[in-house]
N, C-alpha and C positions, 0 to 999 in steps of 0.2 A: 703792448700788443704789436705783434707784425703787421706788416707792409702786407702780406698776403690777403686776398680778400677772401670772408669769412660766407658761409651759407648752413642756410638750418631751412628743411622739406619735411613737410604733415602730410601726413598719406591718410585719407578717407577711402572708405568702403570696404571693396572684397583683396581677397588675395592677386585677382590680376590687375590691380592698381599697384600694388606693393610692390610687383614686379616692375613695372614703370618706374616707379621711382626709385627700385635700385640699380636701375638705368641711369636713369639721371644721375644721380650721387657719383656712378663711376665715369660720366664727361666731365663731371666738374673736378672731380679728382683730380683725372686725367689732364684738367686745362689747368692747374694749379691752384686750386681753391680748397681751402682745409673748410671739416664740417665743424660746427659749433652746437655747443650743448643745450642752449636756449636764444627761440629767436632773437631776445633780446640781445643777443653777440654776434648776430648776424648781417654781412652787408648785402646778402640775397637771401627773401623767404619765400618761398613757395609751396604752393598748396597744391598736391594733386587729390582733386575732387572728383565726389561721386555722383550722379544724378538719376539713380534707379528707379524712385520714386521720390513724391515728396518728403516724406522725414528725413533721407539724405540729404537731399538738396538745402533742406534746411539748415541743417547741419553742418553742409559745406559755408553757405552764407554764415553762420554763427558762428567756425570760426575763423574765416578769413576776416569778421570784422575785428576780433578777439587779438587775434594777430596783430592787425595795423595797429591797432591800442597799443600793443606789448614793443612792436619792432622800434629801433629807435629813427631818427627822423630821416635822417637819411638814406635809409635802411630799402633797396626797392622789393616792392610787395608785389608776387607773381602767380593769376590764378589758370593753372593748366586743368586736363583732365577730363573725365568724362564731360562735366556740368559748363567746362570752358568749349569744347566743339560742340558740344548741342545749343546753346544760348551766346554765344562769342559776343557779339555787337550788343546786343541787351543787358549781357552781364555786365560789358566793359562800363555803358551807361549809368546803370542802378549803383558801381561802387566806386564810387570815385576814388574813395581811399588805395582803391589798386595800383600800379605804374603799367600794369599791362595783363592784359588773359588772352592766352591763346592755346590752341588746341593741342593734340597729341604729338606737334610738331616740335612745339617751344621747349623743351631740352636739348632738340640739337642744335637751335637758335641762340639759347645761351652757351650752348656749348663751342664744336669746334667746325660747323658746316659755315666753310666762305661765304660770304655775301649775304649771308642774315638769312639766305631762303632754306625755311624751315621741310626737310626732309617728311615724309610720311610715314606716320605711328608705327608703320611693320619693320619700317627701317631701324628706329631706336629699339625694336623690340630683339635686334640681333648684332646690339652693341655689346662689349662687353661688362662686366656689371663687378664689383667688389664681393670678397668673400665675407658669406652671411656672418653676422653675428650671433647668431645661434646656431644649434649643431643638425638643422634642417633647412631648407630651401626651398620656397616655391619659384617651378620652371614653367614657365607658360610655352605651351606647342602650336597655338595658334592663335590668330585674333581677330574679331569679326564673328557674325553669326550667320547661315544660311537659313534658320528657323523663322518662321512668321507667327510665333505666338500671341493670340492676340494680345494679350498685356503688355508687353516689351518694346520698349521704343530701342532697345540696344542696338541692333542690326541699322538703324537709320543715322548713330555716326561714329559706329565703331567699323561699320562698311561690310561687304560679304566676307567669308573664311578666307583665311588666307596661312595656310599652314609653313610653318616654318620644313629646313630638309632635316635629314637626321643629323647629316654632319654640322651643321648649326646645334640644334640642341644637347647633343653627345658634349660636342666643346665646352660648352654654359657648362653641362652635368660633372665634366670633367675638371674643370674649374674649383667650382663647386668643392669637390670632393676632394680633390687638395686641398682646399681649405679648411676642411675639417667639419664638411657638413658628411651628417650620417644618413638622413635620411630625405631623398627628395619628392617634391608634390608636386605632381604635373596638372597643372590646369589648362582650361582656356573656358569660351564660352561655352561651346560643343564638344568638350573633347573628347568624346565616343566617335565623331565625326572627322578627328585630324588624318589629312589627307585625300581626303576625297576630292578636292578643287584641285590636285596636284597631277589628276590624268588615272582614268582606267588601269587600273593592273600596277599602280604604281603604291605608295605608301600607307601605310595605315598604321592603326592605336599597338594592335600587339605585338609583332614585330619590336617595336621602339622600348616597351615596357621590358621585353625581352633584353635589349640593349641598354637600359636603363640599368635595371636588377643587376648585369654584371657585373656595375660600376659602383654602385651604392648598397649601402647596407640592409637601409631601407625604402620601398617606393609606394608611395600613397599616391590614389589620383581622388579627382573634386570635380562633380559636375557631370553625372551621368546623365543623358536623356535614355528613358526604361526603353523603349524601344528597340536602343542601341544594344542594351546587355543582353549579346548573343553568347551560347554556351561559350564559342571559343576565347571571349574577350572576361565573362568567368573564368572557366582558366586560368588565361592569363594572370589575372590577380590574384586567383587560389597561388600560384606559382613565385609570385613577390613572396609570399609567408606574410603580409598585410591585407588579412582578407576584411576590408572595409570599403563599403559600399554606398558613396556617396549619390541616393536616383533624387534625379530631379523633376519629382511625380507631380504638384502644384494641387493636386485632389482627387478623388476618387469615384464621384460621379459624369457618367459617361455623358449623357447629354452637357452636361455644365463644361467636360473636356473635350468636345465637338466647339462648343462655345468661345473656350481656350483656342480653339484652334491646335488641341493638343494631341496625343493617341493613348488609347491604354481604356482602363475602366481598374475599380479597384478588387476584382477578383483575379484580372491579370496580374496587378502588382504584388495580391497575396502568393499567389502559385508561386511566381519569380522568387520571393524573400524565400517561402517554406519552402522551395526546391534548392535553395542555395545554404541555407541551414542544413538541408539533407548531408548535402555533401561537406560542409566546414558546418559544425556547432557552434566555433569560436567568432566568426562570421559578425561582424558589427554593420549597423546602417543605419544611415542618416537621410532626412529626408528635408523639402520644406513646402507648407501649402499657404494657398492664397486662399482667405478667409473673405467674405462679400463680395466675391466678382459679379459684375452687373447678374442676376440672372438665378441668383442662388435662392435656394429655396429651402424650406422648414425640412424636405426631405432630402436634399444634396447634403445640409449640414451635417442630418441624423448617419448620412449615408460614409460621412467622412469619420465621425466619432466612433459609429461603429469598425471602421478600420484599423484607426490607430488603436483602439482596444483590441483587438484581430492580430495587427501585424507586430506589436511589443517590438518597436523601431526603437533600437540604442538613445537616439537623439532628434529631435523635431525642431523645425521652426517654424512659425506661425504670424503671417506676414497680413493686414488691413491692406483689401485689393487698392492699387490708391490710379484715378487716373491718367494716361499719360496723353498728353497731344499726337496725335498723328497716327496712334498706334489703332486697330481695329478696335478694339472695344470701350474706346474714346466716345464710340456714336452709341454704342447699344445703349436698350432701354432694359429698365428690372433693378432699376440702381438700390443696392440694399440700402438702410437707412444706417447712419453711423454709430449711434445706439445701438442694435442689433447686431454691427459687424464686433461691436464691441466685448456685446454679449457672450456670442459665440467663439471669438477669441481664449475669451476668458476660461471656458469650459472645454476646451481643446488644451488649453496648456495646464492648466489644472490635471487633466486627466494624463497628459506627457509625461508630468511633471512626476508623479506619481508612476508610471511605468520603470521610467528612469531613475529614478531611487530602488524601485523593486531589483531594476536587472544590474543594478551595482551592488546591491545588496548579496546578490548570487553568487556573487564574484568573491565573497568574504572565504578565506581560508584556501583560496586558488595561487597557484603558480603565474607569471609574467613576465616578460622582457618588457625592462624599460627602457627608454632612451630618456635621461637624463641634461635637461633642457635648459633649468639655468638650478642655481644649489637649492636642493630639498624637494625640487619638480620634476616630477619624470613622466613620461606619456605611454602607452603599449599599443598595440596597433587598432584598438577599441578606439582609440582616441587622439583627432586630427587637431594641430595644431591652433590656437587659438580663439577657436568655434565650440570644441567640446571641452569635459572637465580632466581634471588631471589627476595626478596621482604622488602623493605626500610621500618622501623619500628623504631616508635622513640628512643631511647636508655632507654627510664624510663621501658621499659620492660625489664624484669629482663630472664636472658638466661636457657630458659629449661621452661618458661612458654609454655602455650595455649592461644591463644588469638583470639576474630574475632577482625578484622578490616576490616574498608571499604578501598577499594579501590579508591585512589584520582585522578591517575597517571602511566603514564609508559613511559620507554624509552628504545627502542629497546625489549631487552628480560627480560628487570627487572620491577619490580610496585613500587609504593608507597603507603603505606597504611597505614592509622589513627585507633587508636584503638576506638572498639564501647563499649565491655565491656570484663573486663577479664573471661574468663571459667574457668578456673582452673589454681591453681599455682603447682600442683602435678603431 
């Protein structure tokens, strides 16, 4: 074993964690530390965590203690990330087994910022980062949230929006794309919003997607709030040729989303989908609702079942409202019973579940570009990187092509599909 010291990083939750932490990977790079393939060969581990709701949190704790078991002793144990700035001092308490947790700052801490004082999260977020190991990329455009939903404690220590410039994310994208990523995902929390903290008349979403698309082959975004999707920002994404429509609707009855603190009702969301199927048929979306928020009722559920029967959405998820401290609907009364949320869980994804078998099934005997993600996997623009299902492709295609192929087959939310002829190997 070399003298060089060794590190191994577990990324929890969504895609703009993932981004964090190939932040991090690229200071450690940078400051001469090689990664290793299991913590167990690791002389730094770290966990960037997520604290959405409880089941994460959970998750995060089960397996940072998992970790310390595995690392060896000398090994130091390091917990950053969402659940480290929201709970720091409490966490640090509750797990002794850690050597240290701290917030969104601690990669530049380990990394190469003088004097240990740990820089702030937007700074690491316009570090440079290493070339993806797969032939896509999620780029994050901003971070922080200006929304006050009632559910979400996010915005209380991810801070307000703070949007990155173009020529910051061009770079990353540029990056990127030398590297041999095909297709990038631009997220953040808001990103129908990036820009707007940046000044009147100055930056926004379509413009950048515009500048994105010239770069990459392909451009997928994540994290629509409906409000946002004004014609021109459809467009836009008619315009990528990835027309996938990630809204982040949370339910469909109007009072319950007055409640949310949210806008919309579910006849607005219907219009939106069947007027954006008007124009693209090929048009996929995704959505995800909060199931027992304090308040819900035998008719807000009926009102939501009947939607997702209504709107035949590509892809759903189905989320147990779970409480969060501080957040507004911490205090409301109506609390459903967990039975119940449970119920109704049950008979929503049931019913998904079965939509989404039907509209892959439709797809049987159809033409598609794939991008070819790691040997035998390929994805088309129906289908966002490892949230949705994929698509079975013989292994002789080589990983980071283009390819059509027909469609043979499906099983549940995956395809099969034969190549017809290759597009491009670049």
């Amino acid at each position: 074993m070399s003298g060089r010291r060794t590190f191994f990083v577990e990324t929890l939750g969504c895609p703009k964690n993932q981004v964090d932490s190939d932040k991090l990977v690229g200071i450690l790079l940078a400051d001469g530390l090689t990664p290793a393939l299991a913590p167990e060969a690791a002389d730094l581990v770290v966990v960037n965590t997520c604290a959405f709701i409880e089941e994460a949190r959970q998750e995060s704790i089960d397996v940072v203690l998992a970790l310390a078991e595995r690392k060896h002793a000398d090994a130091e144990l390091v917990v950053t990330g969402c659940m480290a700035e929201r709970y720091g001092e409490e966490l640090a308490g509750a797990l002794p087994e850690v050597d240290a947790v701290a917030g969104f700052g601690v990669p530049i801490t380990l990394g190469r910022k003088p004097g240990g004082t740990p820089l702030p999260a937007f700074d690491l977020l316009n570090l440079p980062r290493p070339a993806s190991a797969v032939p896509w990329a999620y780029v994050k455009v901003a971070e922080g949230c200006d929304k006050a939903c009632g559910f979400c404690a996010i915005p209380s220590f991810r801070g307000p929006q703070r949007s990155r410039s173009f020529d910051q994310i061009l770079a990353e994208v540029d990056e990127l794309v030398a590297g041999g990523s095909k297709e990038i995902v631009l997220v953040a929390q808001d990103l129908a919003s990036y820009g707007r903290d940046q000044g009147v008349g100055t930056k926004d979403l379509v413009p950048l997607i515009d500048l994105v698309s010239q770069r990459a082959r392909r451009v997928r975004l994540l994290y629509l709030y409906p409000s946002e999707l004004t014609e021109r920002l459809v467009a836009a994404i008619m315009a990528t040729g990835v027309p996938y429509f990630d809204l982040s609707l949370q339910h469909v009855s109007a009072p319950l989303l007055r409640r949310m603190r949210r806008w919309g009702d579910g006849t607005r969301f219907l219009e939106r989908v069947e007027a954006i199927r008007a124009l693209e048929p090929t048009a996929a979306f995704r959505s995800n609702f909060i199931v027992g928020y304090p308040g819900e009722t035998e008719d807000d559920h009926d009102q939501l079942l009947a939607f997702v029967e209504a709107a035949q959405l590509d892809w759903c998820g189905f989320f147990a409202y779970s409480r969060e401290e501080g957040t507004f609907a911490a205090d409301l009364d109506g609390a459903v019973p967990t039975a119940l949320m449970g119920e109704r869980l049950a008979e929503l994804r049931q019913a998904q579940d079965t939509i989404t078998a039907s509209r892959r099934d439709d797809l049987i005997g159809s033409s598609v570009e794939v991008l070819v993600d790691a040997p035998g996997v390929g994805r088309s623009h129906r289908e966002a990187p490892e949230i949705d299902g994929i698509i079975t492709v013989p292994g002789s295609l080589a990983v980071g092509q283009l390819a059509t192929v027909r469609i043979t087959g499906a099983e549940g939310p995956d395809l099969f599909g034969e190549p017809m002829a290759l597009e491009r190997s670049q």
